[in-house]
C-alpha positions in Angstrom: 17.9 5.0 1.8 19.1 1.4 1.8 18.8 -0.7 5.0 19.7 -4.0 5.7 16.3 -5.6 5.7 16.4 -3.7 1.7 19.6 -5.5 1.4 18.1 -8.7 2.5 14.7 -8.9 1.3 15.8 -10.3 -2.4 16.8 -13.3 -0.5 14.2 -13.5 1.6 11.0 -13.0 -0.4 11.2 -16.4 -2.1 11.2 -18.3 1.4 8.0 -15.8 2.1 6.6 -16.5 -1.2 7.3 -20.3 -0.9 5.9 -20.5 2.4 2.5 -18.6 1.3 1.9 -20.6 -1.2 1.9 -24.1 0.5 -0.8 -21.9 3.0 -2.8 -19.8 1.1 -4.6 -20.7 -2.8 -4.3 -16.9 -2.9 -3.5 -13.6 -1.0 -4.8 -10.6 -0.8 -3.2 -7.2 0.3 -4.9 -3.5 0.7 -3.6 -0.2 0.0 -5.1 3.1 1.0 -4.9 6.4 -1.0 -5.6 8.8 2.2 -6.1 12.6 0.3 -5.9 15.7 2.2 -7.6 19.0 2.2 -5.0 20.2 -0.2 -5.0 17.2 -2.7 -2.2 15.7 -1.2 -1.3 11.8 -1.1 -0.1 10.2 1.7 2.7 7.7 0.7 5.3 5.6 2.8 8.9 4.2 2.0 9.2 0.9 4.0 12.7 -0.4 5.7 12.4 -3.3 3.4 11.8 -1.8 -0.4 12.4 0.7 -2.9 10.6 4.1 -3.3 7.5 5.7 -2.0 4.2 3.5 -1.7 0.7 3.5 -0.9 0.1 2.5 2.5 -1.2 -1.3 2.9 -0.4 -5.1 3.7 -1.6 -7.8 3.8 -5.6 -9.3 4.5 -5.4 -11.4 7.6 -7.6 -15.3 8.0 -10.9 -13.9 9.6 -10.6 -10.2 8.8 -12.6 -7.7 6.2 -10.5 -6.2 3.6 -11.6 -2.6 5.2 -10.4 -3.5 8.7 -6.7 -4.7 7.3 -7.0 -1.5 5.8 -8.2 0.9 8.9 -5.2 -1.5 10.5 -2.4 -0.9 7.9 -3.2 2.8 7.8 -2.8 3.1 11.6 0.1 1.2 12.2 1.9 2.3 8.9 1.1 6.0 9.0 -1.0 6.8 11.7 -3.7 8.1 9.8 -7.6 6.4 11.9 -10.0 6.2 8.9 -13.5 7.8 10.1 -16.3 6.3 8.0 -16.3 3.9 5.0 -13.2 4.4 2.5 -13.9 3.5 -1.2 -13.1 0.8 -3.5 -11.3 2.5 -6.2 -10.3 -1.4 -7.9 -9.2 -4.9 -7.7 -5.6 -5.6 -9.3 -4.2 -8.8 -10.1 -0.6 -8.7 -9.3 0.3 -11.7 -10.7 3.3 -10.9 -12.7 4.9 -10.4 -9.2 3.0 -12.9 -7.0 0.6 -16.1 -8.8 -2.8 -15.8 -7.0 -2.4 -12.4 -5.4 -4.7 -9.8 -5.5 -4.4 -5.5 -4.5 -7.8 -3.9 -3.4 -7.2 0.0 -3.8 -9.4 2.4 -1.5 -9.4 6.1 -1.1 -9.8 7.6 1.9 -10.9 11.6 2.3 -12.0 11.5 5.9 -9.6 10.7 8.6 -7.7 11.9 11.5 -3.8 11.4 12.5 -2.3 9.9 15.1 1.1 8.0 16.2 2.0 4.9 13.7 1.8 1.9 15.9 4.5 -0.2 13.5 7.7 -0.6 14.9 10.3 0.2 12.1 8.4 -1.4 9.0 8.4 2.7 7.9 11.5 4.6 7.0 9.7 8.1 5.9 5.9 8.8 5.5 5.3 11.8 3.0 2.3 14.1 1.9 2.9 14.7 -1.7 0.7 16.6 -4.6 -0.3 13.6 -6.9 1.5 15.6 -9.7 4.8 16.2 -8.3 5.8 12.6 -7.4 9.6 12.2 -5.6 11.5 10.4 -8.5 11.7 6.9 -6.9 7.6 6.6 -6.5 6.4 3.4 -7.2 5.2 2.5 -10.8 2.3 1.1 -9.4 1.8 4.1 -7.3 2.2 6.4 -9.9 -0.6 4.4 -12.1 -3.0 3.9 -9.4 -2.5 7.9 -8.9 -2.6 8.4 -12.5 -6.2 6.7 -12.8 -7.4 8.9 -10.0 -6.1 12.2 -10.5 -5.9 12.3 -14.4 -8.3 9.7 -15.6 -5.7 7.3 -16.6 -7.5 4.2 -17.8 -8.5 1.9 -14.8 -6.1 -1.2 -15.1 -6.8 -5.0 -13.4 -3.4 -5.6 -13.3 -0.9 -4.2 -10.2 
């Protein structure tokens, strides 16, 4: 599904890029792998990129990498993690982004709710981590790769 904010964000990333880096030395985004009782994956297509994604953004000044994430999973998929999700790894994604940084958590206990973001997400999916839609991220597909089939952990995004 293209959009017009997929249409527009090639021109628009390098203002958001530009702008980050006169305010932050580095940034730092989250992404959570929520797994159901069925070995599903939870993964989201945003209004404003290609193919199907972990959920996740971006670490706010003054906020815990776990509460960005409990935040990013509520308002882009509704899912309320209940007790402590785990740090699967740390990825430099600096091939994309210089100074940026992905923490990866899984989550396995949680409950669902509304999503609270106001048309960030275009679909939200529940999809068996071996039968991927053909437009999954690469990165997705990796991070799913190291989990589910004992890919080789990377450090890069």
């Amino acid at each position: 599904m293209t959009t017009w904010r997929t249409r527009i964000e090639p021109l628009t990333r390098p203002l958001f890029f530009a702008w980050s880096r006169i305010n932050r030395g580095m940034t730092l985004g989250v992404r959570g792998m929520a797994v159901d009782g069925e070995g599903r994956v939870l993964l989201v297509k945003h209004t404003y990129l290609h193919g199907w994604w972990l959920p996740g953004g971006g670490v706010e000044r003054g906020q815990t990498c776990e509460n960005a994430l409990a935040r990013e999973m509520h308002e882009e998929a509704g899912v309320i993690i209940e007790g402590r999700p785990i740090l699967l790894g740390v990825h430099s994604n600096e091939r994309f982004f210089r100074g940026d940084h992905v923490l990866v958590y899984r989550i396995d206990r949680f409950t669902l709710t509304g999503r609270t973001s106001g048309g960030e997400i275009a679909e939200i999916g529940w999809f068996n981590p071996h039968d991927l839609p053909s437009d999954t991220h690469r990165a997705t597909r990796d991070r799913l790769a190291e989990v589910f089939d004992g890919a080789e952990r990377a450090t890069s995004w």
